[in-house]
C-alpha positions as CSV (number, residue, x, y, z in Angstrom):
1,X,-27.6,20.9,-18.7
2,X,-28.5,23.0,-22.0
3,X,-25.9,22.6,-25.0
4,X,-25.2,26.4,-24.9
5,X,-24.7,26.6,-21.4
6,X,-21.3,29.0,-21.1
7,X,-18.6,27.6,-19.5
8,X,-18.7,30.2,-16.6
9,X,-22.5,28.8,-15.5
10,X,-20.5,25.6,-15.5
11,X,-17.8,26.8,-13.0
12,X,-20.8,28.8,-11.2
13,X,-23.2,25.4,-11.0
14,X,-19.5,23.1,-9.7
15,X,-19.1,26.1,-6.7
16,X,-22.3,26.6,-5.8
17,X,-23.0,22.9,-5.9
18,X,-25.5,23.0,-8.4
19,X,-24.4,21.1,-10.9
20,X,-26.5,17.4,-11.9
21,X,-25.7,14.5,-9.9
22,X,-22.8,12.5,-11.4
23,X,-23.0,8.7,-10.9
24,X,-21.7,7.7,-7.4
25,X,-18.2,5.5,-7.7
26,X,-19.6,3.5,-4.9
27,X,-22.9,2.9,-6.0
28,X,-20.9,1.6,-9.9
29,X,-18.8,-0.5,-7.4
30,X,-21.7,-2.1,-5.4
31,X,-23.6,-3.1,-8.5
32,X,-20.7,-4.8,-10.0
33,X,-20.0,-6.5,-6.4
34,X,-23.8,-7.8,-6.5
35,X,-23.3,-9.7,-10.0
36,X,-20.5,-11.9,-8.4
37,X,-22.2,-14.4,-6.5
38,X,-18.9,-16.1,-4.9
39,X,-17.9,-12.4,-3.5
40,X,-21.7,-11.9,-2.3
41,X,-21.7,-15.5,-0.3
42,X,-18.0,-14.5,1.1
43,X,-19.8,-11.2,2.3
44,X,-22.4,-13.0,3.9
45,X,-20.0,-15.2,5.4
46,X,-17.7,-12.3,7.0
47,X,-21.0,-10.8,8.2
48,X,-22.1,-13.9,10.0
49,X,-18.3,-14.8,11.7
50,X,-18.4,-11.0,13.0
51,X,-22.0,-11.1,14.6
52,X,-21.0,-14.4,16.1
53,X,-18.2,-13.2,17.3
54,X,-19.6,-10.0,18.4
55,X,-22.9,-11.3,19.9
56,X,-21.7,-15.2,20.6
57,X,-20.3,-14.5,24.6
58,X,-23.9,-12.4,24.7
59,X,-25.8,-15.8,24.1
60,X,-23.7,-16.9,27.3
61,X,-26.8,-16.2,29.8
62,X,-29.4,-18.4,28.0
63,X,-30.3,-22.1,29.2
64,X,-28.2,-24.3,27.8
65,X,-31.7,-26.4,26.9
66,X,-32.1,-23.2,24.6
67,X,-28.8,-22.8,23.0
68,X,-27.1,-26.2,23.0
69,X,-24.9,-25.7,20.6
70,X,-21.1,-24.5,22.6
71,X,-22.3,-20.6,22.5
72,X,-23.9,-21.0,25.6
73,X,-20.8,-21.7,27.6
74,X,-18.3,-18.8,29.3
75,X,-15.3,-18.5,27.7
76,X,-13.8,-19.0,31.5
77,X,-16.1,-21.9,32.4
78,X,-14.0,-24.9,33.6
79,X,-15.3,-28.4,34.3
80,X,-12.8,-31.1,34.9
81,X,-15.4,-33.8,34.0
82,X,-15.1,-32.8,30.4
83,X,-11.3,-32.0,29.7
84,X,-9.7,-32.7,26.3
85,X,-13.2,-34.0,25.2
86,X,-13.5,-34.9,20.9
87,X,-16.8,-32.2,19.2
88,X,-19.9,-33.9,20.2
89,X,-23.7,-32.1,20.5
90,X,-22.6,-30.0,23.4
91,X,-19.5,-28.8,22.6
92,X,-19.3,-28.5,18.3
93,X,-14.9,-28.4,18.3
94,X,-14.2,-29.9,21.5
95,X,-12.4,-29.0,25.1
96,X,-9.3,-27.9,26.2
97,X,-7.1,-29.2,29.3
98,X,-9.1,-27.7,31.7
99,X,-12.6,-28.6,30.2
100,X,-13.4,-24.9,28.6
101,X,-15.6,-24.9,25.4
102,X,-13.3,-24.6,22.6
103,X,-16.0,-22.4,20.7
104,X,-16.6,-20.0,23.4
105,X,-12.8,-19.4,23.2
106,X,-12.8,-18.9,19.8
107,X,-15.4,-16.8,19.5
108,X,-14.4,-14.3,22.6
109,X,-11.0,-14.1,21.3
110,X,-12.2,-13.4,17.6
111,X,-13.9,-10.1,18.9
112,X,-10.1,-8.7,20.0
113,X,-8.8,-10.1,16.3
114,X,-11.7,-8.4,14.4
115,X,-11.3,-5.2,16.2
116,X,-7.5,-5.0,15.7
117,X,-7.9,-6.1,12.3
118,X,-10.5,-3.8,11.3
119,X,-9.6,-0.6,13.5
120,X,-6.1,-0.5,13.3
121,X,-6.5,-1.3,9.2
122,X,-9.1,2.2,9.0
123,X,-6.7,4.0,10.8
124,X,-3.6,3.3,8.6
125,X,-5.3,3.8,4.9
126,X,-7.1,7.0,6.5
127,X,-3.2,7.9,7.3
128,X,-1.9,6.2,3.9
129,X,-4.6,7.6,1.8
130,X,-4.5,10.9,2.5
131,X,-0.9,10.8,2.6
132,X,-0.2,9.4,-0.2
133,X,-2.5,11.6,-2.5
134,X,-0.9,14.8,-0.9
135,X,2.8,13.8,-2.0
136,X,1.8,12.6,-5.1
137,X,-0.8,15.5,-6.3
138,X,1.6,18.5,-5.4
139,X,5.1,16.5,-6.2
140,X,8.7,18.3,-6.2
141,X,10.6,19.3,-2.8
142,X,7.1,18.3,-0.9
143,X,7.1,15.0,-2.5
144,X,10.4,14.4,-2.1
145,X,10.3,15.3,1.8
146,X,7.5,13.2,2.3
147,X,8.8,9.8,0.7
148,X,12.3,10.4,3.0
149,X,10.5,10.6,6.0
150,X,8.6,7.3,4.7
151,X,12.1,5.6,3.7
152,X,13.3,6.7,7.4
153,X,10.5,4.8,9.1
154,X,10.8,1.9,6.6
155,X,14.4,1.9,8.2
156,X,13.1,0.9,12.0
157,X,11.5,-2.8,13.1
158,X,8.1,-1.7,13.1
159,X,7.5,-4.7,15.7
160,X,10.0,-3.0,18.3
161,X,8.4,-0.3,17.5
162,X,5.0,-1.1,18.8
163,X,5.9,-2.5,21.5
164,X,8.0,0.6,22.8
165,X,5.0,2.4,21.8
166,X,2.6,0.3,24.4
167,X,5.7,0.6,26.9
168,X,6.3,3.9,26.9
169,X,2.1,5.1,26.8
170,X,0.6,2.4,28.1
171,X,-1.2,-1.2,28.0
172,X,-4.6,-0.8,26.5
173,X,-6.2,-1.8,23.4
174,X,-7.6,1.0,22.0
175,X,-3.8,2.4,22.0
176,X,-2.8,-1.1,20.7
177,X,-5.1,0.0,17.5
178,X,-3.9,3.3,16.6
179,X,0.2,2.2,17.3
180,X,-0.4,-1.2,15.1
181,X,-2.3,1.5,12.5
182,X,0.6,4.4,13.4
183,X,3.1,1.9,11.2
184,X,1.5,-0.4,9.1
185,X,0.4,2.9,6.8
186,X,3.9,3.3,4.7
187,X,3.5,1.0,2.2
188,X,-0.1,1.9,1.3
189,X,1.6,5.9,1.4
190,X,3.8,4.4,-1.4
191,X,1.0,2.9,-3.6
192,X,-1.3,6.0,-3.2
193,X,1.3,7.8,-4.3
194,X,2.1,6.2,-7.5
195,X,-1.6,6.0,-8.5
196,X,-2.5,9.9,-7.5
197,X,0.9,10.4,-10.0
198,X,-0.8,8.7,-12.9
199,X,-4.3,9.8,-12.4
200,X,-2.9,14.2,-11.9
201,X,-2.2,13.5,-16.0
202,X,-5.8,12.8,-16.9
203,X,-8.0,14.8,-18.7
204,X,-10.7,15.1,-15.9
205,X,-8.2,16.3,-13.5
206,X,-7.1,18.9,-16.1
207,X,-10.6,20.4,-16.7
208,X,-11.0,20.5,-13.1
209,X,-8.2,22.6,-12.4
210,X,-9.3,24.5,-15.6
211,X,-12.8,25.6,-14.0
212,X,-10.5,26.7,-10.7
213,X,-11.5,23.9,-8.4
214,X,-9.5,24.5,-5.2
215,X,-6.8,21.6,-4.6
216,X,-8.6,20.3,-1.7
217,X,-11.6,19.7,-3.6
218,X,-10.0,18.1,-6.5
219,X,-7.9,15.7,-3.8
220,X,-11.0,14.3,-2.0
221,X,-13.3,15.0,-4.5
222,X,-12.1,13.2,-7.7
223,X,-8.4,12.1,-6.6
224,X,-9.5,9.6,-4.1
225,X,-12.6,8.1,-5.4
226,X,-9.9,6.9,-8.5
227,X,-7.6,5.1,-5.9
228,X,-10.3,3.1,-4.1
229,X,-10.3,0.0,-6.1
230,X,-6.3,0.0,-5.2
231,X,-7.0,0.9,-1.4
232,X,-9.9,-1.8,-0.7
233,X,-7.7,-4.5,-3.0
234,X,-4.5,-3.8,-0.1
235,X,-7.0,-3.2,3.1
236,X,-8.1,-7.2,2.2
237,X,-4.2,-7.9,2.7
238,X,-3.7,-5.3,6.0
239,X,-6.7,-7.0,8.0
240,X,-4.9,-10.9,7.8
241,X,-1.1,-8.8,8.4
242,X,-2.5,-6.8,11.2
243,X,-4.0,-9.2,13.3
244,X,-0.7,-11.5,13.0
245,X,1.2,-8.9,14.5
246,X,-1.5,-8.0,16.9
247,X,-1.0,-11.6,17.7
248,X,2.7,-12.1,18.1
């Protein structure tokens, strides 16, 4: 953009959408990602659990001459012959009591942990998130009525909670996802909160209100991009928390 470019062509090109493409937070963050080689192989790793899990039980229906290695065997197959049996070539961790492939079981019941894990975790930081950044941005009696509400569910066993939830609407998982996500979204409210606080005092949120950027715009547009180092840093500790209590 031209040095004597006034400042209203600058608030003309940021409504009409015209103004250069700044550099993309996530792209920055993916480039520093790809220079850490021990956080490129953990990707890789996470990748290759979830498509086993994911696509393991699918491998269930091919010869067992083809895929000898435990995938090929139900989850629910039983055979007496082989119960409590040590790893070996057919089965790579072993039996059970009742002769089922300790793999199989693995891998069926790491589908349910990955989709608790990662469903009911995008659920509460969408809640937390946006939250969060709302109480923090606009502040005074809205803030204050916001964090009560927060300290009154902090008050109740989220646990019980749950469960009544599933009682009271129902046994199904895709409920089980949003109720587990309905709670676990207080403390990232919190955090948001404290970071959208910090970041309102910055220079570049002060020339965007200058050029009359609406408040929506300025919370989605450069409010939340700022907090996402903050957000993906507590979603890693929300998967491992969520599927514990999906467990218990």
């Amino acid at each position: 953009m031209p040095a004597e470019t006034s400042l209203q062509d600058v608030v003309l090109a940021e409504q009409q959408g015209l103004a250069g493409p700044a550099s993309s937070l996530w792209r920055d963050a993916w480039h520093r990602l790809a220079k850490n080689k021990m956080a490129i192989a953990g990707l890789w790793f996470v990748v290759a659990l979830m498509l086993l899990c994911f696509f393991g039980p699918l491998l269930q229906k091919l010869p067992a001459t083809i895929c000898p290695l435990g995938l090929s065997y139900s989850h629910q197959q039983i055979d007496l012959d082989q119960r409590v049996a040590p790893p070996n070539s057919r089965h790579w961790l072993g039996t059970d009591q009742l002769g089922r492939d300790v793999l199989a079981r693995i891998l069926y019941g790491g589908r349910i942990s990955l989709m608790v894990g990662l469903s009911a975790t995008v659920v509460s930081l969408t809640i937390g998130l946006l939250y969060g950044a709302i109480s923090g941005y606009f502040g005074g009696k809205l803030d204050a009525v916001m964090m009560r509400l927060v300290d009154i569910l902090y008050a109740f066993p989220l646990t019980v909670f749950v469960i009544l939830l599933m009682v009271f609407v129902g046994r199904s998982i895709f409920l089980l996802f949003i109720a587990i996500g309905a709670v676990e979204w207080l403390t990232m409210a919190r955090i948001v909160r404290g970071q959208v606080m910090s970041l309102k005092k910055q220079e570049f949120i002060e020339a965007a209100i200058a050029l009359g950027l609406r408040k929506r715009r300025i919370i989605l547009r450069h409010i939340i991009p700022n907090v996402l180092g903050v957000v993906i840093v507590y979603a890693t500790l929300t998967v491992p928390g969520v599927m514990l209590l999906e467990a218990f």
